[in-house]
MARVEXDREN-684953 format. One line per field, with one value per residue (C-alpha): residue number from 1; residue in one letter; x, y, z. Coordinates in Angstrom, 2 decimals, always signed. Each point is the difference from the previous one (the first is absolute). Example, Ala and Ser with C-alpha at 12.3 -4.5 7.8 and 13.67 -1.06 7.14 Angstrom:
<pts>
seq <- [1	2]
type <- [a	s]
u <- [+12.30	+1.37]
v <- [-4.50	+3.44]
w <- [+7.80	-0.66]
</pts>
This chain:
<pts>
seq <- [1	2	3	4	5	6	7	8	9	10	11	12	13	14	15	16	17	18	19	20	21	22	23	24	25	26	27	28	29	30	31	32	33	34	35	36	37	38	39	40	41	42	43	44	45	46	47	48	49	50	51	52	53	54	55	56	57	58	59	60	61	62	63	64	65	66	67	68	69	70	71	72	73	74	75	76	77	78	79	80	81	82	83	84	85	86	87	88	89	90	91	92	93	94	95	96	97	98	99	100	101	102	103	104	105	106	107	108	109	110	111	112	113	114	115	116	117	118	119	120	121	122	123	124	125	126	127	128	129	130	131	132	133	134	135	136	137	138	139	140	141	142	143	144	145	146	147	148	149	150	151	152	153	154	155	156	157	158	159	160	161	162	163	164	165	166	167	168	169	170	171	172	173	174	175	176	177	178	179	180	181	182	183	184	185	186	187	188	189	190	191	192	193	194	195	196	197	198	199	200	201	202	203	204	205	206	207	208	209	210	211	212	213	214	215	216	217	218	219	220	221	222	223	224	225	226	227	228	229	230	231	232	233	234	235	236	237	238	239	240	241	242	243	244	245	246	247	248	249	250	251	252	253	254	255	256	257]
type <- [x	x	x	x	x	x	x	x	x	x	x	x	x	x	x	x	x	x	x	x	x	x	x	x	x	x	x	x	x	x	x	x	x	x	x	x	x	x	x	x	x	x	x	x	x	x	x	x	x	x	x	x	x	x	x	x	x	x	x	x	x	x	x	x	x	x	x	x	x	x	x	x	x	x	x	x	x	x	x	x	x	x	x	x	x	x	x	x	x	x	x	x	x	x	x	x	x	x	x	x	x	x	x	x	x	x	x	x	x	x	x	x	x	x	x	x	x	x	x	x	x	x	x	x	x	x	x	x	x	x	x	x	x	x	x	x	x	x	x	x	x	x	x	x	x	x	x	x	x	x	x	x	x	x	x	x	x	x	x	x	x	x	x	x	x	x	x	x	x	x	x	x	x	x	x	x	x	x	x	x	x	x	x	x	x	x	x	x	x	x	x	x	x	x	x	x	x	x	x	x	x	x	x	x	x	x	x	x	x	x	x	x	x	x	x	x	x	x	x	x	x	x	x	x	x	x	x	x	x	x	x	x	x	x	x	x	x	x	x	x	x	x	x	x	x	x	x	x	x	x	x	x	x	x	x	x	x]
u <- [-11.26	-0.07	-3.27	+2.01	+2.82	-1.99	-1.37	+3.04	+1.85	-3.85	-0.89	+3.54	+1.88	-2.69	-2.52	+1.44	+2.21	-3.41	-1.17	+3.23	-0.42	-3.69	+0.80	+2.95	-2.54	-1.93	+3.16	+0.30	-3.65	-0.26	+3.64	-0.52	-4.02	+0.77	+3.33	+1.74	-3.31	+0.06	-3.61	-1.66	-1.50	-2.94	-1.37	-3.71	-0.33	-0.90	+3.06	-0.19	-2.93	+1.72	+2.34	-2.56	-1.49	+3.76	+0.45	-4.06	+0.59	+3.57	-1.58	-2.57	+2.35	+1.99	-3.01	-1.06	+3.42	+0.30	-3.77	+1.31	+2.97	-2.16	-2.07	+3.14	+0.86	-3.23	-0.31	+3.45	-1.81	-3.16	+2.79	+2.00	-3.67	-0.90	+3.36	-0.70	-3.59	+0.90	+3.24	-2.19	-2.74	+2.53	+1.60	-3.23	-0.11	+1.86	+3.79	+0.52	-2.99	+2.39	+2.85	-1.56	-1.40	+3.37	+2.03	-2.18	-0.19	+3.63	+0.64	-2.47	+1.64	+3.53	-1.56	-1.26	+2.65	+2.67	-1.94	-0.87	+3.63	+0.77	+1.25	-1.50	-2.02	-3.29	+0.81	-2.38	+1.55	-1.22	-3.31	+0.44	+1.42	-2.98	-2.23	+1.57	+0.26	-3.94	-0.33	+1.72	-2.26	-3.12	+1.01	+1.10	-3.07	-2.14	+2.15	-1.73	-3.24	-0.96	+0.32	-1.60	+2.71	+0.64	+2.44	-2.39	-2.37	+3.04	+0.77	-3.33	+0.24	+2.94	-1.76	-1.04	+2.95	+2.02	-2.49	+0.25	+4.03	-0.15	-2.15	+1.94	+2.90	-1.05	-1.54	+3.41	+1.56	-2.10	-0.31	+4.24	-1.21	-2.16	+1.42	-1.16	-1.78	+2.32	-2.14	+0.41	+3.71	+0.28	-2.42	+2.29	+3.28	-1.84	-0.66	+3.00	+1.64	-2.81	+0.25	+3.73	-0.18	-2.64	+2.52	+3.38	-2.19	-1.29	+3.18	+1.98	-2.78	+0.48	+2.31	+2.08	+0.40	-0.08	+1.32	-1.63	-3.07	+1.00	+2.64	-2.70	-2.42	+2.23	+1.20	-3.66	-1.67	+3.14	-0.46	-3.60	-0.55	+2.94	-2.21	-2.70	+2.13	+1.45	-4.00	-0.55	+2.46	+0.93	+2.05	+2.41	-0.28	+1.58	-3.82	-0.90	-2.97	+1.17	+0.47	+1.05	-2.84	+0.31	+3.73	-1.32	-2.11	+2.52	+2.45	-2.88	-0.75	+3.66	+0.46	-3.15	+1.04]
v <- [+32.63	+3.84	+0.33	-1.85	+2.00	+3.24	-1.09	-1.15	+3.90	+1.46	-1.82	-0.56	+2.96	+3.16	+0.01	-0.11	+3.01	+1.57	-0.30	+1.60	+2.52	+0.52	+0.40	+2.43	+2.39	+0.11	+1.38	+2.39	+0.99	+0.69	+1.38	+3.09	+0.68	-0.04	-0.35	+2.63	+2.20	-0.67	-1.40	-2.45	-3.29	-1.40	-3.14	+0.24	-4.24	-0.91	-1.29	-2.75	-0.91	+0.04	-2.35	-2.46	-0.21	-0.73	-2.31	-1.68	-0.01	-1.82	-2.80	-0.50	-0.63	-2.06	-1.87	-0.40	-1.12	-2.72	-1.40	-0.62	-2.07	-1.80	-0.51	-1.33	-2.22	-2.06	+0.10	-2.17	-2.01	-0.48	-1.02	-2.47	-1.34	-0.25	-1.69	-2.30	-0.83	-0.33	-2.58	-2.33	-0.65	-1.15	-2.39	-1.98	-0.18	-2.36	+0.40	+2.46	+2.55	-0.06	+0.64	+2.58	+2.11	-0.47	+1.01	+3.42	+1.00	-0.68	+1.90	+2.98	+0.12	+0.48	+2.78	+1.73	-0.50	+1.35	+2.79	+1.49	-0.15	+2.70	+2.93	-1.58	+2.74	-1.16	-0.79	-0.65	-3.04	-2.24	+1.27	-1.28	-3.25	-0.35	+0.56	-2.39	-3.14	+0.69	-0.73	-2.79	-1.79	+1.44	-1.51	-3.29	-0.24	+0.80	-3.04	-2.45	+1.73	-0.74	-3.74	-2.72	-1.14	-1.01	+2.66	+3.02	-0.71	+0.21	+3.17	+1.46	-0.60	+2.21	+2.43	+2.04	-0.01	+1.33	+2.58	+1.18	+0.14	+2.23	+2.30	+0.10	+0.54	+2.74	+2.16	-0.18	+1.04	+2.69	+0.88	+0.98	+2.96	+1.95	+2.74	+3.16	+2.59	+2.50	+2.71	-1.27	-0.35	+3.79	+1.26	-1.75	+1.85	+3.23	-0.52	-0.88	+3.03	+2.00	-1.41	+0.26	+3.67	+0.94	-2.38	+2.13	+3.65	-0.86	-1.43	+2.77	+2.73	-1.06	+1.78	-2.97	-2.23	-4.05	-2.01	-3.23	+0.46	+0.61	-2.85	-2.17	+1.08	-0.43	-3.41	-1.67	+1.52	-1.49	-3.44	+0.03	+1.16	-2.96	-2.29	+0.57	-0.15	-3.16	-1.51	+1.57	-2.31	-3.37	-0.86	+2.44	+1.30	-1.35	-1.00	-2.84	-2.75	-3.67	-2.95	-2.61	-1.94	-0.10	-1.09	-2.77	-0.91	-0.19	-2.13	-2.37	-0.56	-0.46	-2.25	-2.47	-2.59]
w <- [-1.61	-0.91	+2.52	+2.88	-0.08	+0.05	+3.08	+1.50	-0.71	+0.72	+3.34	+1.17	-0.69	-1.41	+2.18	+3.23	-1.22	-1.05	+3.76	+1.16	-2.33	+0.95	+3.29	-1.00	-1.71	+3.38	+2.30	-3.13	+0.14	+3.69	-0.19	-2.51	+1.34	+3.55	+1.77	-2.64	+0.66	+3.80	-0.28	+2.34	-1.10	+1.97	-1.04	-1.19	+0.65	-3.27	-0.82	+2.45	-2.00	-2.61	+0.51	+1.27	-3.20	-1.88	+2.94	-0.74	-3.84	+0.79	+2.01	-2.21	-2.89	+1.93	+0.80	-3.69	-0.74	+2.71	-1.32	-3.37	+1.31	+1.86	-2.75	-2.10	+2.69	+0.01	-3.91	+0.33	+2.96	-2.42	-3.39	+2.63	+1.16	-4.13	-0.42	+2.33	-0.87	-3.25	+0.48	+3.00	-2.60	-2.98	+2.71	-0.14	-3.82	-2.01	-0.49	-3.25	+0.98	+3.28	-1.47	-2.25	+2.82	+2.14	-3.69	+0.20	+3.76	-0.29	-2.37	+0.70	+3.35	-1.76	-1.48	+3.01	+2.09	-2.02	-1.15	+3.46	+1.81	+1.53	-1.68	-3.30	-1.96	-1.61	-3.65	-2.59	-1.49	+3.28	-0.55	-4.03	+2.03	+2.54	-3.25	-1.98	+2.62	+0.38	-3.53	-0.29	+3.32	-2.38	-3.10	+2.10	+1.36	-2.77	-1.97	+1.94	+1.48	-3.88	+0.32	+1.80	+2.05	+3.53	+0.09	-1.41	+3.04	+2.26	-1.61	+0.62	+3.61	+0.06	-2.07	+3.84	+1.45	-3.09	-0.32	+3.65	-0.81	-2.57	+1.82	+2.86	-2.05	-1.81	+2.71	+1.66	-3.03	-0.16	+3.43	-0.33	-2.55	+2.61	+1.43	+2.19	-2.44	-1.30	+1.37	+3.35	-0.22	-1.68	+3.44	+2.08	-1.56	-0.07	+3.70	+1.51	-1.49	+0.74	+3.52	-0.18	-0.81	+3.19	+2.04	-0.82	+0.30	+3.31	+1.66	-1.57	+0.78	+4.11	+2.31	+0.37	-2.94	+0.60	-3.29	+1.86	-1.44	-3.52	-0.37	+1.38	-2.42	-2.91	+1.04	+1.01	-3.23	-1.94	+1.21	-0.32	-3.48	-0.45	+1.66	-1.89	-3.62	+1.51	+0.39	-3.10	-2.31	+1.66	-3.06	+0.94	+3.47	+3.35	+0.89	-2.19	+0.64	+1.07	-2.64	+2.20	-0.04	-3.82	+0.36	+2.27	-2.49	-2.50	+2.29	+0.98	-3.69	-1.38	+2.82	-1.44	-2.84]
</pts>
């Protein structure tokens, strides 16, 4: 909770006044060193090139970003596909390894879908939750994978598919706690107000000022670096990956006697 709302005050309201204020230092740079002085400006063209590398380094985390929520997207394809695997093979088994296997995807769909609603931090209870509902299908199966019973070899045939479940599961889980590399994030800070600096000095350094440019620059590096935090943490940001076909799922499976 404490990290979230750092980031909400941080991205939301601290850095964008850090960009203004980058920008600020610039008219004040080329204000004291050359229009108190009288002193002409002429662009050496380097800082067009500059800017194409904040621009380049931008895109590429952006990039980055977007691949992971892809990635998260077909880890919940591949759990939905496990889920489904898993419940078609019980329905040709006899009626209580059935219902057992319907009991649990039920149930381990609860679980998912209330924990990833939006605006729903990660806690570490529904990870204790997840890890507790696999060990009770261990220890259920491991009752009767011990015996010589009709239903042990029906268990055993299940034995793939529940596997294949709770690997799917657990890379998704996992795939929520990968983030961009704080290095990166710190070189993209540095560099916007590095770039937000050269942008105020060389507007303000010109014979005739245009605030254009530096709004623009303040607003696209603003919703960028937001994009990116939003990609970043899809428990908590307006861009978050797409559970329906575990709610259909869900539906589908409630709906069954």
């Amino acid at each position: 909770m404490g990290r979230s709302l750092f980031d909400v005050f941080w991205f939301s309201l601290a850095y964008p006044v850090s960009l203004v204020v980058a920008v600020l230092i610039g008219y004040w740079v080329a204000e004291v060193n050359y229009r108190r002085r009288q002193r002409i400006w002429k662009p050496s063209g380097i800082e067009s090139a500059f800017i194409t590398i904040y621009g380049l380094l931008l895109s590429f985390t952006l990039l980055s970003s977007n691949n992971a929520l892809k990635e998260r997207t077909t880890l919940i394809h591949q759990s939905s596909e496990a889920v489904t695997e898993l419940y078609q093979e019980s329905q040709l088994l006899t009626t209580p390894t059935y219902q057992a296997a319907r009991t649990f995807l039920l149930r381990l769909l609860a679980l998912e879908l209330a924990q990833h609603r939006p605006g729903q931090p990660g806690s570490p209870t529904h990870m204790r939750e997840i890890a507790s509902l696999d060990s009770q299908a261990w220890q259920y199966f491991r009752k009767y994978a011990r015996t010589n019973s009709a239903q042990a070899a029906e268990l055993r045939q299940l034995l793939p598919a529940f596997h294949r479940l709770h690997v799917a599961t657990s890379r998704l889980h996992y795939s929520y706690q990968e983030r961009t590399p704080s290095p990166i994030t710190m070189l993209l800070l540095v560099s916007s107000w590095a770039i937000g600096i050269l942008v105020g000095f060389t507007n303000s350094a010109q014979e005739t000022r245009h605030y254009f440019v530096p709004v623009l620059f303040v607003v696209i590096s603003m919703l960028t670096i937001q994009a990116i935090r939003d990609l970043d943490d899809p428990e908590l940001g307006f861009i978050r990956p797409n559970y329906r076909n575990l709610q259909d799922l869900q539906a589908i499976l409630q709906s069954r006697p």
